[in-house]
C-alpha positions in Angstrom: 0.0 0.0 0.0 1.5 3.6 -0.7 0.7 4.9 2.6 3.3 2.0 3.8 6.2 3.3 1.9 7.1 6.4 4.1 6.7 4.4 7.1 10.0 4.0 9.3 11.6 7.2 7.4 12.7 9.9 9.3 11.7 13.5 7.3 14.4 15.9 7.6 13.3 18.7 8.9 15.3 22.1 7.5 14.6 25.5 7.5 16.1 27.7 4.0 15.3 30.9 5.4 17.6 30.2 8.6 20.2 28.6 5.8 20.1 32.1 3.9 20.5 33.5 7.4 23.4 31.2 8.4 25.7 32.0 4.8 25.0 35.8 5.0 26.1 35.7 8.7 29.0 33.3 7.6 30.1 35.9 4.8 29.8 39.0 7.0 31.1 37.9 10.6 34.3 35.9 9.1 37.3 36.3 6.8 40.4 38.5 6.2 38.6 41.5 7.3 37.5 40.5 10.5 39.4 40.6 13.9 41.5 36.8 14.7 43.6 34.2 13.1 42.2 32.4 10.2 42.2 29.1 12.2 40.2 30.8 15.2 37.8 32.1 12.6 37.3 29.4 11.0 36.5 27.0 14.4 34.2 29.5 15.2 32.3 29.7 12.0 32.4 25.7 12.3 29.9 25.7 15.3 27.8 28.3 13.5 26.9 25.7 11.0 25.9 23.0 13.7 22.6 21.3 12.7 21.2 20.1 9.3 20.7 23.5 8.1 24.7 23.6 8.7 25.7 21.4 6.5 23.3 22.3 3.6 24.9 25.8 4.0 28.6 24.4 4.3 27.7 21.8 1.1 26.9 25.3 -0.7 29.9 27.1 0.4 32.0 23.9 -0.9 29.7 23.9 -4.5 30.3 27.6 -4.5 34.1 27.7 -3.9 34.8 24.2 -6.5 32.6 25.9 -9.3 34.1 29.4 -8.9 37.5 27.7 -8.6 37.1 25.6 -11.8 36.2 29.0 -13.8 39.2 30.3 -12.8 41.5 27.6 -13.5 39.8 27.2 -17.1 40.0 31.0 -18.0 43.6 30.4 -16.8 44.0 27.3 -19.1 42.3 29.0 -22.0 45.0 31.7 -21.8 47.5 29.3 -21.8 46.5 27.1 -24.7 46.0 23.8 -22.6 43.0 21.7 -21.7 41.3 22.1 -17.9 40.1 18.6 -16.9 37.9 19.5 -13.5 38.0 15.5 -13.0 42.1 15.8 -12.9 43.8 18.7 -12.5 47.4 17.4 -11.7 48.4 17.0 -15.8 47.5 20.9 -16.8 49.1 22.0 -12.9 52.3 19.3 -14.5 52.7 20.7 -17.8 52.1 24.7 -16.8 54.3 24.7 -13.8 54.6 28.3 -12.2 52.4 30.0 -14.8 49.1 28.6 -13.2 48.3 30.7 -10.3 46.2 29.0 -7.7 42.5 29.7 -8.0 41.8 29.3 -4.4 42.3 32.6 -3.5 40.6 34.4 -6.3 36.7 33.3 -4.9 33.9 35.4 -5.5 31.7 36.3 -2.9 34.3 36.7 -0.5 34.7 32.8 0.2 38.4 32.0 1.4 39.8 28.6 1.5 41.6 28.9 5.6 38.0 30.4 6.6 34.6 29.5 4.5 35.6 26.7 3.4 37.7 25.3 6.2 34.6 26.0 8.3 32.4 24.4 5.7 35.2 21.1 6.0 35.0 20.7 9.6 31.3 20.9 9.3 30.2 18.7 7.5 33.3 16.3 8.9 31.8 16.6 12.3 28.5 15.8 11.5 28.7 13.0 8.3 25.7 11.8 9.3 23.3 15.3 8.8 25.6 15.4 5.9 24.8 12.1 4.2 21.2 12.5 5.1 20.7 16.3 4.4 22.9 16.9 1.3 23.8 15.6 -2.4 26.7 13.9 -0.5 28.3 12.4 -3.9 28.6 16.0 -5.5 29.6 16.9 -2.0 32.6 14.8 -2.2 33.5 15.0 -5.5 33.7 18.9 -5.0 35.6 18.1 -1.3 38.2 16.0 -3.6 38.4 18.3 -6.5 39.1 21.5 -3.9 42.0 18.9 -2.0 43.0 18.1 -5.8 43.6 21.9 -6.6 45.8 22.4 -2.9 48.2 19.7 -3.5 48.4 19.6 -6.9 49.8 23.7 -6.8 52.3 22.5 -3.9 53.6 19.7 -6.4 53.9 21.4 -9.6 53.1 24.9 -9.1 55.6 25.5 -6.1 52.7 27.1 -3.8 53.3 27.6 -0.2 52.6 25.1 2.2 51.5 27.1 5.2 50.1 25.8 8.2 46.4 26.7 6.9 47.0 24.8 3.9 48.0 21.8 5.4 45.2 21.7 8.0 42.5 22.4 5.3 44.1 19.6 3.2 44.4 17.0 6.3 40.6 18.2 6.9 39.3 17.4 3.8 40.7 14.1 3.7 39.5 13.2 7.7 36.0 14.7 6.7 35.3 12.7 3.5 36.3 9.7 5.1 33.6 10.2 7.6 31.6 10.8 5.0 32.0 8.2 2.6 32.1 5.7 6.1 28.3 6.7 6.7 27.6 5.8 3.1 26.1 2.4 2.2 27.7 2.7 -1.3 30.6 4.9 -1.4 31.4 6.0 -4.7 34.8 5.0 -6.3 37.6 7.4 -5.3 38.8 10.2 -7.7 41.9 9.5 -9.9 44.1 12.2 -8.7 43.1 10.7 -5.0 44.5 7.5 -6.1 47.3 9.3 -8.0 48.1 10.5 -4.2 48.0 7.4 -2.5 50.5 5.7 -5.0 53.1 8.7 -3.4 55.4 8.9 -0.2 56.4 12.1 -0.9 56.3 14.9 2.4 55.9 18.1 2.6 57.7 20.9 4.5 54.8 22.9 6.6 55.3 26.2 7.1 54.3 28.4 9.7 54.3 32.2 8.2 54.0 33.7 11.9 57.7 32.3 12.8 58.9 32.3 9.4 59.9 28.7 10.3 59.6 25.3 9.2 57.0 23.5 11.7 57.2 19.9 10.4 56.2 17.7 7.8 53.3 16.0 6.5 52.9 13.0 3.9 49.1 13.3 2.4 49.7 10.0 0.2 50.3 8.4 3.2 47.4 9.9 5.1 45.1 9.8 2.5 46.0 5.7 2.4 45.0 5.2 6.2 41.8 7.4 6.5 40.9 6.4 2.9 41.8 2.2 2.3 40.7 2.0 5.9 
């Protein structure tokens, strides 16, 4: 009988004028202009998107910033005569070297990669639950991946800075799909340049720009392996 089929399904209850409310409050109270390190800011904005209508916002913020990041890396590309593959970054980021500038600090809408999005990361990492239940969570991923592809595919080929931001978005990103894909019955298949990754042992130097130091060193293929093959 039809009236059977909802039974034992829990409706998810969200409200889109408190998500409107949550990413204009998440654009205005955070980033580079306001008061605090980018870490504080972004643990803050973190607890502001607590909830389901948390993670619908921080899935948007994550669509937003991969979409806008794409255009920017194609316009690049275009200018450059070579082909942008949004699946794979790492052979245009191989074969332009230096001249491709990283797109994740040239967001519109104000979204910036240590704050938004890092927020948006720890979000949706904290609750992968809400997240699978709330959200397109394979989009969700794929642009989670494609925004991890873009950060260490610039410190590999494109000589970018790894700053201590950087590297905690990055080790984010991977901790926080793996919760997500772990609440998934059927996971999809893991992106190429993820399992490009994996096949390296290759560390990085992290810096930490406050000290002008060296603070350590991180290996993401190796990372990626245990959170990920897990």
């Amino acid at each position: 009988m039809r009236w059977l089929r909802g039974l034992g399904k829990k409706r998810i209850e969200q409200d889109p004028m408190r998500q409107q409310q949550l990413l204009g409050e998440l654009r205005q109270r955070f980033g580079p202009h306001a008061p605090g390190k980018l870490a504080d800011q972004a643990g803050q904005a973190a607890a502001l998107l607590a909830g389901v209508d948390g993670v619908i916002v921080a899935a948007t913020v994550l669509h937003e910033f991969a979409d806008s990041a794409y255009a920017n890396v194609a316009a690049q590309s275009a200018a450059l005569g070579m082909p942008a593959d949004r699946r794979n970054y790492r052979p245009l980021w191989e074969a332009a070297g230096k001249r491709l500038r990283s797109p994740l600090f040239a967001a519109p809408h104000g979204l910036h990669p240590y704050v938004h999005v890092a927020a948006a990361v720890q979000a949706v990492g904290a609750q992968p639950a809400d997240t699978v239940r709330a959200t397109a969570t394979v989009p969700l991923l794929t642009h989670m991946f494609e925004v991890l592809d873009l950060t260490l595919a610039g410190w590999e080929y494109g000589r970018i800075l790894v700053d201590v931001d950087g590297a905690t978005l990055a080790v984010n990103l991977i901790t926080a799909a793996t919760a997500i894909r772990n609440e998934m019955s059927d996971p999809p298949p893991l992106p190429a340049p993820a399992r490009t990754q994996m096949r390296s042992n290759k560390s990085v130097n992290v810096l930490d720009p406050a000290v002008s130091r060296i603070v350590g060193q991180w290996n993401p293929g190796k990372q990626m392996r245990e959170c990920l093959l897990a």
